[in-house]
Steps between C-alpha positions, in 0.01 A plus 500: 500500500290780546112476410318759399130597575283714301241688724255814435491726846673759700858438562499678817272247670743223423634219775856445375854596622523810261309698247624696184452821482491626181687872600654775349850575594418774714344213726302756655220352421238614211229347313333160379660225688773684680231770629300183656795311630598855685123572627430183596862358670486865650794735656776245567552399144564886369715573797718173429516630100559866614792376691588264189518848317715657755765236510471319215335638210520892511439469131234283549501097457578433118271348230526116487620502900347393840549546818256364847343662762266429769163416381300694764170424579477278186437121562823469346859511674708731283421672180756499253495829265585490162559781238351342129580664171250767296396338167706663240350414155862574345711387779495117594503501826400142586861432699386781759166307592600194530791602725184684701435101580808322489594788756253383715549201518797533576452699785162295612830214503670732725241513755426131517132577353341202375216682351448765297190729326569653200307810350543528098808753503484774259188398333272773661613867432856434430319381184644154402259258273273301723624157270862565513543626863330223608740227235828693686332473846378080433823403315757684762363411805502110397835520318662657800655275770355580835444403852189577436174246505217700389450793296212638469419745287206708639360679180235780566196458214385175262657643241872514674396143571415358188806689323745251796291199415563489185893532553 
């Protein structure tokens, strides 16, 4: 059984086998938490997803997807990149962003990692409600069956925080 931790911090400083990066499909990198996994993991992880784009994604990874790279010069091993959903008021699309997780889990499962950081997919500009991204993101990650020990989901202000606690 997995267990889950609940921390306030920078993602990109964490010691675990891979980190989530919360990326657009272009997986060129771009802002928020994407932007600081790229900056700070430096020029090996965008030449890894630039490659991933060349072979294959051309059309970029799809929404609810993952797929690993190296991590870099992150403390981490490998980063795995997934594509969450924009919040559509009219459109539930709650299926896409929990894939985003059960995605990578199942490719942290792939490549033996034992632990995993979380960011809070889609619940920075792609626009998702702080209470229910962080419901999908609790509830999937412990319903899933995984290889993997702990998840921690690495949330970036008190207020992310508090919105996880009280899933």
């Amino acid at each position: 059984m997995t267990t889950i931790e609940l921390v306030q911090g920078d993602i990109t400083t964490q010691e675990v086998d891979a980190v989530v990066n919360a990326a657009n499909s272009g997986l060129l990198g771009g802002g928020g938490v994407d932007g600081a996994i790229h900056r700070a993991g430096g020029p090996e992880i965008l030449r890894e997803c630039e490659e991933l784009r060349r072979t294959r994604y051309p059309d970029g990874l799809p929404t609810g997807r993952a797929v690993a790279t190296t991590a870099g010069k992150l403390p981490a091993r490998w980063v795995i990149h997934t594509v969450g959903p924009v919040y559509a008021k009219r459109e539930d699309r709650s299926d896409l962003l929990a894939s985003a997780y059960r995605e990578s889990l199942r490719v942290a499962d792939e490549l033996g990692a034992r632990s995993v950081a979380f960011p809070a997919v889609s619940a920075g500009i792609y626009g998702w409600p702080l209470d229910d991204a962080a419901r999908i993101a609790v509830t999937t990650v412990r319903d899933t069956p995984s290889s993997v020990e702990t998840a921690r989901f690495v949330l970036f202000s008190a207020e992310i925080l508090r919105a996880f606690e009280a899933v």
